[in-house]
C-alpha positions as CSV (number, residue, x, y, z in Angstrom):
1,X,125.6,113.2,63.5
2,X,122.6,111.9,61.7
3,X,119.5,110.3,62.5
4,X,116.9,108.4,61.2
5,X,113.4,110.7,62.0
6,X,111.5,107.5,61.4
7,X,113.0,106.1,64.6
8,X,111.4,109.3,67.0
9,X,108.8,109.1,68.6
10,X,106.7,111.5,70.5
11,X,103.7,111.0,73.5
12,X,101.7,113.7,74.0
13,X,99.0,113.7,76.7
14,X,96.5,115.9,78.4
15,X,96.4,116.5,82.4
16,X,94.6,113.2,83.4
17,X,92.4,112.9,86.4
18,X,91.4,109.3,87.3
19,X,88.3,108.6,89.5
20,X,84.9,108.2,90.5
21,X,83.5,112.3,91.1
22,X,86.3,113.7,89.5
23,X,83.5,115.0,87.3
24,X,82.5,117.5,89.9
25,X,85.8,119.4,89.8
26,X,85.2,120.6,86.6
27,X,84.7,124.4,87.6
28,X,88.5,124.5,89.4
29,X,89.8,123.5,86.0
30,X,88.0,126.1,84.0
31,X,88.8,128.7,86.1
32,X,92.6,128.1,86.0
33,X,92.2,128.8,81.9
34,X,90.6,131.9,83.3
35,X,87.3,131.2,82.3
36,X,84.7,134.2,81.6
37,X,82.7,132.1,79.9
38,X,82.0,128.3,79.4
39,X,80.6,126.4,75.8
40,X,79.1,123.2,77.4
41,X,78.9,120.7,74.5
42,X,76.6,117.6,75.2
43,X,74.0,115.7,73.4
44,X,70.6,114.5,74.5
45,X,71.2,111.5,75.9
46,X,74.0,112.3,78.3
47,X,71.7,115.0,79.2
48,X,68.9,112.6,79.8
49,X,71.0,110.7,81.7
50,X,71.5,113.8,84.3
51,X,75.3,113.8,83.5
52,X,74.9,117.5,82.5
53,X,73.6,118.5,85.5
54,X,76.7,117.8,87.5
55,X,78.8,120.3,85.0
56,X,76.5,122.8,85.5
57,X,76.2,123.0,89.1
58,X,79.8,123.1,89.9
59,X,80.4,125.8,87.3
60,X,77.4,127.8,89.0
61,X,79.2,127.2,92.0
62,X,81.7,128.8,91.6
63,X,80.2,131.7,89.7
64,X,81.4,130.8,85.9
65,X,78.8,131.9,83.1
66,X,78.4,129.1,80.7
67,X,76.0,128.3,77.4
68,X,74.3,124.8,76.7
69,X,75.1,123.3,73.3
70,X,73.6,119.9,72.9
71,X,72.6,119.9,69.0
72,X,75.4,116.8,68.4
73,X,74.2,113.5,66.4
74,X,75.5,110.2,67.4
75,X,78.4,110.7,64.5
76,X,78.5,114.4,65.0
77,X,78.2,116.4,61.4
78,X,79.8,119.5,59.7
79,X,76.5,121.3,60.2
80,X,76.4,121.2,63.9
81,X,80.2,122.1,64.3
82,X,79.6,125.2,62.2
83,X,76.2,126.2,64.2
84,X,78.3,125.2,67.6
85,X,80.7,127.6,66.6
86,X,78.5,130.6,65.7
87,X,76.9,129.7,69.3
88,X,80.9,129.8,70.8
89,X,81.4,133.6,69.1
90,X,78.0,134.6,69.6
91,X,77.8,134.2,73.3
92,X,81.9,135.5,73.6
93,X,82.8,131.9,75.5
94,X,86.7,131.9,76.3
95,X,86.7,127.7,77.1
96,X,85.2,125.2,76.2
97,X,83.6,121.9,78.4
98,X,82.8,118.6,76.7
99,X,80.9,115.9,78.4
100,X,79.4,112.7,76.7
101,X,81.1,110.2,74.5
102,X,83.2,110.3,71.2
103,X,80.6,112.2,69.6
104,X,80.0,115.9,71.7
105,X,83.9,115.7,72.4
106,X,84.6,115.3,68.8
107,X,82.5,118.1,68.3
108,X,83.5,120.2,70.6
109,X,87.4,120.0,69.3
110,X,85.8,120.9,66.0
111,X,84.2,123.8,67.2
112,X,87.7,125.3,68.9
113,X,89.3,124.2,65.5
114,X,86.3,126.3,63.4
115,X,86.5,129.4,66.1
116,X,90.3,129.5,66.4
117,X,90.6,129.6,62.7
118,X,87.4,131.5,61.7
119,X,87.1,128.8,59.1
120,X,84.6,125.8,57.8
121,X,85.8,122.6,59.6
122,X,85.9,120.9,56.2
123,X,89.2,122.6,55.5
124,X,91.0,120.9,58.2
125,X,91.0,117.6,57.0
126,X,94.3,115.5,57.5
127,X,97.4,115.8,59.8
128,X,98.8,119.0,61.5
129,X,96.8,121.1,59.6
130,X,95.9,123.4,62.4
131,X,97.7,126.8,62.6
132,X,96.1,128.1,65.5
133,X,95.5,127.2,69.4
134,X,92.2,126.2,70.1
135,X,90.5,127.5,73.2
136,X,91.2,125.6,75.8
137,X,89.1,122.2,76.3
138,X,88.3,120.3,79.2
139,X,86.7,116.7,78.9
140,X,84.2,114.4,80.7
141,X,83.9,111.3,78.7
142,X,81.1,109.4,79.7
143,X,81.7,106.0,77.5
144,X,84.5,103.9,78.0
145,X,86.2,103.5,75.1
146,X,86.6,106.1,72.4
147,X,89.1,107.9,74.2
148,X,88.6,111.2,72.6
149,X,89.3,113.0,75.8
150,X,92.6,112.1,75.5
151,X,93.4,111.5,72.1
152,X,94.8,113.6,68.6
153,X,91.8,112.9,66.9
154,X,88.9,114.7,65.7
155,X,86.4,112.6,63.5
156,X,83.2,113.9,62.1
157,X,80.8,113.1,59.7
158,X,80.4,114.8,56.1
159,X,76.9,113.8,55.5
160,X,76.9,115.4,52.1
161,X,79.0,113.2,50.9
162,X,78.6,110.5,52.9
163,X,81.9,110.0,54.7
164,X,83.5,110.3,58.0
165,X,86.9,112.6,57.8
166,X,89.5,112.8,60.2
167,X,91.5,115.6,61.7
168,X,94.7,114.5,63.5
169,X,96.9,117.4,65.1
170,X,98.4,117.4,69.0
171,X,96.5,120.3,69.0
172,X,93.3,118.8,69.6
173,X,94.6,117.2,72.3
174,X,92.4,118.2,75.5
175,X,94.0,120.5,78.1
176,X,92.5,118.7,81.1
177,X,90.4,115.3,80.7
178,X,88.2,114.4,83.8
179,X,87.4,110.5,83.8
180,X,85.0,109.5,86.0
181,X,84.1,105.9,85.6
182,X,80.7,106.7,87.5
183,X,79.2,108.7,84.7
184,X,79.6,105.1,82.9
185,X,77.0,103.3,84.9
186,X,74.3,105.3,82.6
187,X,75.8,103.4,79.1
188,X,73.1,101.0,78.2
189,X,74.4,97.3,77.3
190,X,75.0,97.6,73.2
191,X,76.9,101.4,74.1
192,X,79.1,99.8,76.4
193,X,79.6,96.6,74.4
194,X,80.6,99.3,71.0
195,X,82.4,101.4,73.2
196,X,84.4,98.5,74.7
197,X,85.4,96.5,71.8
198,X,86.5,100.1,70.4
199,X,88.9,100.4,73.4
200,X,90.2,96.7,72.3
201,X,90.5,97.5,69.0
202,X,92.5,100.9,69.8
203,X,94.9,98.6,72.0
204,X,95.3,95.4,69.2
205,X,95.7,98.4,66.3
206,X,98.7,100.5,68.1
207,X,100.2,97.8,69.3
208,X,101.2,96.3,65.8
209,X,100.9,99.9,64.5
210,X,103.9,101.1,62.1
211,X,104.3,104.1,64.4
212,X,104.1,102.0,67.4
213,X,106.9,102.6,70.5
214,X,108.0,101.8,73.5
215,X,105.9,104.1,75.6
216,X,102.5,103.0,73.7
217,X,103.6,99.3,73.9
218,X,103.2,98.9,77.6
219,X,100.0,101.0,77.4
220,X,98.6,99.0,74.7
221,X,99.2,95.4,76.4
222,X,98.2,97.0,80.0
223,X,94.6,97.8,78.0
224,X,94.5,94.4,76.4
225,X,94.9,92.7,80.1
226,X,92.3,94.8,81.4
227,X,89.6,94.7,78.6
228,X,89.9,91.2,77.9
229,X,89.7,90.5,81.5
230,X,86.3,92.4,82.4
231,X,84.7,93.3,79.4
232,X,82.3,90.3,79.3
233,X,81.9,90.4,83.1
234,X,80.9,94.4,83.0
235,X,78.4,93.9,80.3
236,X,76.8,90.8,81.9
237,X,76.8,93.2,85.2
238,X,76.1,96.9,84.4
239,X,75.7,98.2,87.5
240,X,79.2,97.0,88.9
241,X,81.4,100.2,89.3
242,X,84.4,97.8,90.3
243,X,84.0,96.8,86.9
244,X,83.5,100.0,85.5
245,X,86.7,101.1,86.8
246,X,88.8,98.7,85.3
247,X,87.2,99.5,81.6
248,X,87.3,103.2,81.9
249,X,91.0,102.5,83.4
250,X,91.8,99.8,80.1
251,X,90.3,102.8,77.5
252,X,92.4,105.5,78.8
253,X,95.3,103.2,78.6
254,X,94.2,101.9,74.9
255,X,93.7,106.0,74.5
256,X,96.9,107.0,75.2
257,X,98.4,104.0,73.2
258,X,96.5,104.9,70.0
259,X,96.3,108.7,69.7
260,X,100.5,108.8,69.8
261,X,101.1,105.0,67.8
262,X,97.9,106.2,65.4
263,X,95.6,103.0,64.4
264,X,95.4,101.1,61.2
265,X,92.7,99.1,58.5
266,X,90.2,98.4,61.1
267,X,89.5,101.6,61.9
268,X,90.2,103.3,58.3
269,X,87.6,100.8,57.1
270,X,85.4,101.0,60.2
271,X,85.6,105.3,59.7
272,X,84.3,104.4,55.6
273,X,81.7,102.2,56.7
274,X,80.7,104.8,59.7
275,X,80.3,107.5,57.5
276,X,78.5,105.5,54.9
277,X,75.8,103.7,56.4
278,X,75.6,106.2,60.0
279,X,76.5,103.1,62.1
280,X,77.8,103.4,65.3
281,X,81.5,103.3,65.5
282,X,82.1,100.4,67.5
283,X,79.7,97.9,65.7
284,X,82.0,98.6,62.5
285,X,84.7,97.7,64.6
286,X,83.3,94.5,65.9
287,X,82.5,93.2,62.4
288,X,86.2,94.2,60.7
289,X,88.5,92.7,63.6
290,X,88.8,89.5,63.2
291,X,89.3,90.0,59.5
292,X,91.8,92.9,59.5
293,X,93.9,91.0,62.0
294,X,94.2,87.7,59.9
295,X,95.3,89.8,57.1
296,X,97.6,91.5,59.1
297,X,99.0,88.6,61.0
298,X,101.9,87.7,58.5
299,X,103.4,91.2,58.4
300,X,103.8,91.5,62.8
301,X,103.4,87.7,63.8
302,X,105.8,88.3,66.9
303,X,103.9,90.9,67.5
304,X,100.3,89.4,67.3
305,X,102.1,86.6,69.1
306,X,102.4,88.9,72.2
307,X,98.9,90.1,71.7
308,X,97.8,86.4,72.1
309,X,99.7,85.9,75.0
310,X,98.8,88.8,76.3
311,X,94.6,87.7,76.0
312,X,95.1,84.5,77.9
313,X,96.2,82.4,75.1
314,X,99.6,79.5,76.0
315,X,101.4,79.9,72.6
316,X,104.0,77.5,73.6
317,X,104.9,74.7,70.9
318,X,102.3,76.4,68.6
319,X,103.3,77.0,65.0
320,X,102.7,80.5,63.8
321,X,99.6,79.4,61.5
322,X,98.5,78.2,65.0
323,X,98.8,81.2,67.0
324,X,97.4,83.2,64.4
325,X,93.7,80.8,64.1
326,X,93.7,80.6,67.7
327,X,93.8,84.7,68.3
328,X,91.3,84.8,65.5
329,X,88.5,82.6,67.2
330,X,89.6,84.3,70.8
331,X,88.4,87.5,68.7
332,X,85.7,85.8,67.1
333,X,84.4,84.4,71.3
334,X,84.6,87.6,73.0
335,X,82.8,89.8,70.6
336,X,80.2,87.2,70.7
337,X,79.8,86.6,73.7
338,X,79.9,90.5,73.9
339,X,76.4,90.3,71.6
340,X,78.0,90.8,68.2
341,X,76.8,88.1,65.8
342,X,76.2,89.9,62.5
343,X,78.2,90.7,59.1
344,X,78.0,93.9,56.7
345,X,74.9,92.7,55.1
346,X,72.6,92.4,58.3
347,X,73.4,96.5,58.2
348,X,72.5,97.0,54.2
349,X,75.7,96.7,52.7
350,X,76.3,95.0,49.5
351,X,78.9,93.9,47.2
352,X,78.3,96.8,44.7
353,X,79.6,98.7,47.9
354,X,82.8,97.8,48.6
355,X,84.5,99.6,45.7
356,X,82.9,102.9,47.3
357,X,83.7,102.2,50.4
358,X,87.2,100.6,50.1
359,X,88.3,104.0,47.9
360,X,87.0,106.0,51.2
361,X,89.3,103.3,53.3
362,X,92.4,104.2,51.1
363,X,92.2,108.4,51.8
364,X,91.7,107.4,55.5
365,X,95.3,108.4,57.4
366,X,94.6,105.1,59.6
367,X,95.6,103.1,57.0
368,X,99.1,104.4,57.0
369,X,100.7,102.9,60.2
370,X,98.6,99.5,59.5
371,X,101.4,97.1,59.9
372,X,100.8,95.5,56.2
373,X,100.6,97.9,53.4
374,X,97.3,97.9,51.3
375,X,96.1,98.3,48.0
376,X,92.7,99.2,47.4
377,X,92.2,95.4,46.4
378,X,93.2,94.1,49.5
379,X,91.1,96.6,51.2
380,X,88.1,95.6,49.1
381,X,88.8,91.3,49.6
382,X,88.5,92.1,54.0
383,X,85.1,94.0,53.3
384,X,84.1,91.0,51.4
385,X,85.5,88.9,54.4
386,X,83.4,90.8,56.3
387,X,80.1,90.6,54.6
């Protein structure tokens, strides 16, 4: 009997535990992987934010050596994987504990890929290239919307030559990942406004998604409902953890949608511009949507029609052209009224860029499962869209 591999589909996930202090478990995790000793990846600002603390204290509790590694930039770079992973082998750690947003658990998959291997992280670029298990990773995402606690993904950011590269292997997929919307309440307003419109745009993108199934479809609409229905509420009222629930809730579901139905052109464009111009993720995001989607519209409209239906929009007796302006302004209201006004140019990009940046687009594996295939023209006429 034969059958068509293109019609398989796979869902990987790591153990998930939902709710407010689930943070504070985080020693009964590591010592189940038999943990000698602990790499605590961070950054400065989760620190700050006393979020590190918490990790540390339960770990101490329960007797677990661990070493503090917080040298991560806000797109983490090859330089501090590397120097994370001498850190790793230097202090003999056995597991590794992430807690922050995108950016310390990005790293700290990068450093279990750079330890496991005994290579530079540079060499990993691409899908399943990893050979080797990496130590076992636990993860405390305190942002709701990147979903790297739960995803295939690794991005970092080659600041040599100016790009953002992606790794994308179920290996990097976290063993445990602890989400604890609390550790949200810290996110000032622009982070949770980038962070949530990332968690949209994970949801929109897998849903229309070549490699999209039936497992990540009723994720990615369940994260549409709940992010279009709180987003503007929880940034006009930070310090609601009702609220906060919901969004964390809507980015692991967008999460678990996206790292098994992979993304398309928003975020192959919005990894390019990230890489280029060391923008925060989400705010590249913000600025492609609305564009990507009208040029994508035509090659999924029943798709895209569900997605309008599924933001609030009554499609009923509208022609496609119709549905497809109306989700386009919907888009076009909610990031504004989220606080994003501005085009590429506000941010220094010009139209001797686009070439550069749309080539960097084009090698991004995102662009793959976008729902309408691209040339680097096409690629280059949204940027311009965009400016």
């Amino acid at each position: 009997m034969s059958y068509d591999v293109s019609q398989l589909r796979k869902f990987v996930t790591p153990e998930i535990i939902f709710g407010a202090g689930s943070r504070k478990t985080v020693a009964n995790y590591a010592s189940t992987f038999g943990a000698r000793k602990v790499l605590l990846v961070s950054d400065p600002g989760v620190q700050a934010a006393g979020w590190v603390v918490d990790v540390e204290q339960s770990l101490m509790e329960q007797g677990i050596e661990y070493v503090l590694f917080t040298q991560v930039s806000a797109n983490p770079r090859t330089e501090e994987v590397m120097h994370g992973a001498e850190v790793y082998r230097a202090a003999g750690c056995n597991v590794i504990v992430a807690i922050g947003g995108g950016s310390p658990i990005d790293c700290a998959k990068a450093i279990g890929i750079a330890v496991a291997h005994d290579r530079h992280i540079l060499e990993f670029e691409g899908v399943d290239t990893i050979r080797a298990p990496i130590p076992p990773l636990i993860c405390i995402p305190t942002t709701a919307g990147t979903s790297a606690d739960v995803s295939q993904f690794v991005i970092i950011s080659d600041q040599q030559e100016k790009v953002k590269f992606s790794i994308i292997s179920k290996a990097v997929v976290p063993d445990v990942s602890l989400i604890d919307p609390e550790t949200t309440s810290t996110m000032d307003t622009f982070l949770s406004a980038c962070t949530g419109i990332d968690a949209m745009v994970h949801a929109i993108e897998a849903f229309v998604s070549t490699g999209s199934g039936p497992m990540t479809d009723a994720h990615a609409l369940e994260a549409m409902r709940l992010l279009n229905g709180n987003l503007v509420q929880m940034i006009q009222n930070p310090q609601d953890i009702a609220l906060r629930e919901q969004i964390m809730l809507g980015s692991l579901q967008a999460g678990l949608a996206f790292s098994n139905a992979i993304l398309g052109a928003v975020h192959a464009m919005s990894h390019s511009l990230g890489g280029f111009l060391d923008l925060p993720h989400g705010l590249c995001n913000a600025i492609l949507v609305e564009h990507v989607v009208a040029f994508n519209f035509d090659a999924a409209p029943e798709r895209f029609k569900v997605i309008a239906n599924t933001l609030g929009i009554d499609t009923r007796g509208m022609t496609t052209p119709q549905v497809r302006q109306r989700l386009v302004q919907h888009l076009i209201d909610l990031k504004q009224a989220m606080g994003f006004h501005q085009g590429l140019r506000m941010h220094g990009v010009n139209t001797s860029d686009l070439r550069t940046l749309s080539l960097h687009a084009m090698d991004d594996p995102c662009i793959l499962t976008n729902p309408r295939e691209s040339s680097l023209q096409d690629v280059e006429v949204v940027y311009a869209e965009a400016l």
